[in-house]
C-alpha positions as CSV (number, residue, x, y, z in Angstrom):
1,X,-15.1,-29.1,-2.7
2,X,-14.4,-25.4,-1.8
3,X,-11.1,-26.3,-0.1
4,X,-9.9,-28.3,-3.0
5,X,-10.2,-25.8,-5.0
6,X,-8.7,-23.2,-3.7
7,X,-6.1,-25.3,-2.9
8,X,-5.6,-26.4,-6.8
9,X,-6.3,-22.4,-7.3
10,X,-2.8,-21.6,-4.8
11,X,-1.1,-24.0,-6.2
12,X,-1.7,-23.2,-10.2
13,X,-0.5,-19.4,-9.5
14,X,2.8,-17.8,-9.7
15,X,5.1,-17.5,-7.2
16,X,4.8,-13.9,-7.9
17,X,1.2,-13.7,-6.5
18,X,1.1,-16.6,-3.7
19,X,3.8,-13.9,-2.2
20,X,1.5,-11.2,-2.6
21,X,-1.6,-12.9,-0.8
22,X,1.2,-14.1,2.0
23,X,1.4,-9.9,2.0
24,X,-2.1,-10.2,2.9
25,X,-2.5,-13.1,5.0
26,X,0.4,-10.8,7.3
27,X,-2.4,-7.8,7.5
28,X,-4.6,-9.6,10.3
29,X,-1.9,-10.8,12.7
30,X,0.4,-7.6,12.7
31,X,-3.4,-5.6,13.7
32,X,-4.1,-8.4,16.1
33,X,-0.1,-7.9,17.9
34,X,-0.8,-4.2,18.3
35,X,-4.1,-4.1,19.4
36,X,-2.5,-5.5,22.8
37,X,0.4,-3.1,22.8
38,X,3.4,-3.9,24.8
39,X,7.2,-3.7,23.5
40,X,7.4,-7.6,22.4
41,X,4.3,-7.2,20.7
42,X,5.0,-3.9,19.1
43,X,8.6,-4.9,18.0
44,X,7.2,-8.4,16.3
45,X,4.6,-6.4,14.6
46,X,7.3,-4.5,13.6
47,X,9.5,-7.4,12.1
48,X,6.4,-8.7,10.4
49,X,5.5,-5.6,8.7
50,X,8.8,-4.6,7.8
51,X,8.9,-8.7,6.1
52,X,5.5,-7.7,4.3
53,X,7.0,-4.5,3.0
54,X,10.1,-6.7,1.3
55,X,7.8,-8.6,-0.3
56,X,6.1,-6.1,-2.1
57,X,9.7,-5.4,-4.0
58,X,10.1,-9.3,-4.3
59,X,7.2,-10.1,-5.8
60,X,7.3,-7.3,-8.5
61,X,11.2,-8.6,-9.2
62,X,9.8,-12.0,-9.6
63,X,6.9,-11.6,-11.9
64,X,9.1,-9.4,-14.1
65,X,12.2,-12.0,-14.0
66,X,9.7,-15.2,-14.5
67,X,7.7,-13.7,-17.1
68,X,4.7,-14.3,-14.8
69,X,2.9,-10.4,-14.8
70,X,-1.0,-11.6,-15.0
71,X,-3.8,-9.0,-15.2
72,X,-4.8,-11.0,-11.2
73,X,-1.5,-10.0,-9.8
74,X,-1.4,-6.1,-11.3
75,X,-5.0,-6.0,-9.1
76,X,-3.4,-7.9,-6.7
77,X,-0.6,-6.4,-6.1
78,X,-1.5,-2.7,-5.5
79,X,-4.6,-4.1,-3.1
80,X,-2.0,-5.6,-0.8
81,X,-0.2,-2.4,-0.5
82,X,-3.3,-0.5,0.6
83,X,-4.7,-3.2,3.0
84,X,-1.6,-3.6,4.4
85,X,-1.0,-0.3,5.2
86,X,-4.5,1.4,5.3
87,X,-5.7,-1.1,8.0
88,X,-2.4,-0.6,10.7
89,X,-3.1,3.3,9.9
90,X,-7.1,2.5,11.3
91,X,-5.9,0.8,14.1
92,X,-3.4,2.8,15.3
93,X,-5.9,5.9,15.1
94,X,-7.9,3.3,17.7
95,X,-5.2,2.9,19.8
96,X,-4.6,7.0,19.5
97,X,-0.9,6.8,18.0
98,X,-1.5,8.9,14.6
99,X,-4.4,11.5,13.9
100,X,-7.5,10.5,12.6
101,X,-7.7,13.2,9.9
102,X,-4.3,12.3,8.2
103,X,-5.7,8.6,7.7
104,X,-8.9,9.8,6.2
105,X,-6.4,12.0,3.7
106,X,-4.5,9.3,3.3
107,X,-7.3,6.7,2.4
108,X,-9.4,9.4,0.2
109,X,-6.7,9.6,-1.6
110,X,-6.2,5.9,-2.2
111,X,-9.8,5.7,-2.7
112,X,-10.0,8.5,-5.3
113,X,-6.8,7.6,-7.6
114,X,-8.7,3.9,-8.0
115,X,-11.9,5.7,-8.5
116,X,-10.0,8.0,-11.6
117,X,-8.3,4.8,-13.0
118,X,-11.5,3.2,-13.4
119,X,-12.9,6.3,-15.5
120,X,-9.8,6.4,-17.5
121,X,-9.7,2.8,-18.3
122,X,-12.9,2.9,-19.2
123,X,-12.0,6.0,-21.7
124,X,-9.3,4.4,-23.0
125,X,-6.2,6.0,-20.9
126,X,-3.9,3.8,-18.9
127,X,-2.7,5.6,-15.8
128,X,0.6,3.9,-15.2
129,X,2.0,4.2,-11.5
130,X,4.8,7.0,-11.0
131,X,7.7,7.4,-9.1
132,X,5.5,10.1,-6.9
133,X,3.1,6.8,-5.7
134,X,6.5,5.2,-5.3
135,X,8.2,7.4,-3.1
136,X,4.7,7.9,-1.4
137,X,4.9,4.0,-0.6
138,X,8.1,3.8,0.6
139,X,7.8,6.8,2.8
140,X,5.1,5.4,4.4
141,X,6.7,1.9,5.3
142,X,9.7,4.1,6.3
143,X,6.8,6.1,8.7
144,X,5.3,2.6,10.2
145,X,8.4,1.0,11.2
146,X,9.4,3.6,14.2
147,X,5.3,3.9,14.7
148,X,4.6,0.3,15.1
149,X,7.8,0.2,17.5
150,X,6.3,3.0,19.6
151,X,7.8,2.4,22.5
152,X,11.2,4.7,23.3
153,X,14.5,2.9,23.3
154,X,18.3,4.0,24.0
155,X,16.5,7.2,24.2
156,X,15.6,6.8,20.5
157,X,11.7,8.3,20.7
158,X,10.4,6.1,17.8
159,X,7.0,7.6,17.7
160,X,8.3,11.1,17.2
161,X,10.5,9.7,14.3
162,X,7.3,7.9,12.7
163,X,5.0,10.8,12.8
164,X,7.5,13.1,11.5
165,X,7.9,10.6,8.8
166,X,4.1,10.1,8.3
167,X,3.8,14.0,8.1
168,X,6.2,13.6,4.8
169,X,4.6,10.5,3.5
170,X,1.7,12.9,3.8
171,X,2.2,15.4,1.6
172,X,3.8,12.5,-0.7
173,X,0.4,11.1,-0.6
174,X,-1.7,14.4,-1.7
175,X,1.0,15.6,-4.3
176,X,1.2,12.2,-5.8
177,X,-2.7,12.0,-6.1
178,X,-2.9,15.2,-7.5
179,X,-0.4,14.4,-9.9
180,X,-2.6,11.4,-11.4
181,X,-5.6,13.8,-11.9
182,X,-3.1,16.5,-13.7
183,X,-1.7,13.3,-16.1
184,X,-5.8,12.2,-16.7
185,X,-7.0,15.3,-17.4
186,X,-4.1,16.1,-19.7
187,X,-4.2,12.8,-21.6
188,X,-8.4,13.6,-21.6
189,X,-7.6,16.9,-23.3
190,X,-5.3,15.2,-25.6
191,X,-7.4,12.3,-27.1
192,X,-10.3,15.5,-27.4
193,X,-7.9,17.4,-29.8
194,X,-7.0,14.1,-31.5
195,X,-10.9,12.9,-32.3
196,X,-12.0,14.4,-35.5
197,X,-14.9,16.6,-35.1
């Protein structure tokens, strides 16, 4: 009964979101790949990701092409991102390849900007995403690539390359959160002065 209908649920959605939960379904089997780290492993991982990361442009293009943008996949969409990226940032602090303390930032933050849209839904403010969050994305799929390849090659020290990167999509990460409490509380101050006392 279950089965059927989440099978009739899959198969009444968009394409839009079915490629967002295939963002998803990736999360799992790119952790399992580098939890045994070797270069085949580390180098599909890779590939998968990097397939993931696509799709998080595709399935944006599509829902905006198709006329298909639902309420499910703007939830939907933005919770791929984070699991996706969040949970190979936690196990790579297992397996000792980034710092711990820039994943907590990094997750605090993500934790904290859907904390503040909550509050400002519920106030009446929309916080939109930016082209800071964008950028703060992007640089970190550009920071996971060489750090999910790990291992040197041609002399090319991936790992280096990916922290620097991660160090960037760092401070992307805090400026861009702080940016979305700067735009609240300036919105918050605006609908005061417009309420009639």
């Amino acid at each position: 009964m279950f089965l059927s209908e989440l099978t009739s649920f899959f198969k009444n959605m968009g394409w839009a979101n079915r490629i967002t939960l295939m963002r998803i379904g990736a999360v799992l089997p790119i952790l399992a790949l580098i939890h045994f780290p070797s270069v085949w492993t580390c180098w599909a991982a890779m590939f998968l990701f990097l397939a993931a990361a696509i799709t998080d442009f595709l399935d944006g293009y599509i829902a905006r092409r198709e006329k298909q943008v639902t309420n499910f996949g703007k939830f939907l969409d933005p919770l791929a991102d984070k699991l996706l990226i969040c949970s190979i940032l936690i196990e790579m602090v297992g397996l000792r390849w980034v710092p711990a303390w820039v994943v907590i930032i990094v997750i605090m933050r993500e934790l904290a900007v859907t904390g503040l849209r909550a509050v400002a839904a519920d106030k009446g403010i929309v916080i939109a995403a930016d082209w800071y969050g964008k950028w703060k994305t992007v640089m970190q799929i550009v920071a996971l690539v060489p750090l999910l390849i790990h291992f040197p090659l041609l002399g090319i020290p991936f790992h280096l390359l990916g922290s620097i990167f991660l160090y960037v999509a760092l401070l992307l990460t805090i400026f861009s959160g702080a940016n979305y409490f700067y735009v609240f509380y300036r919105d918050w101050r605006s609908n005061l002065s417009e309420t009639p006392s």
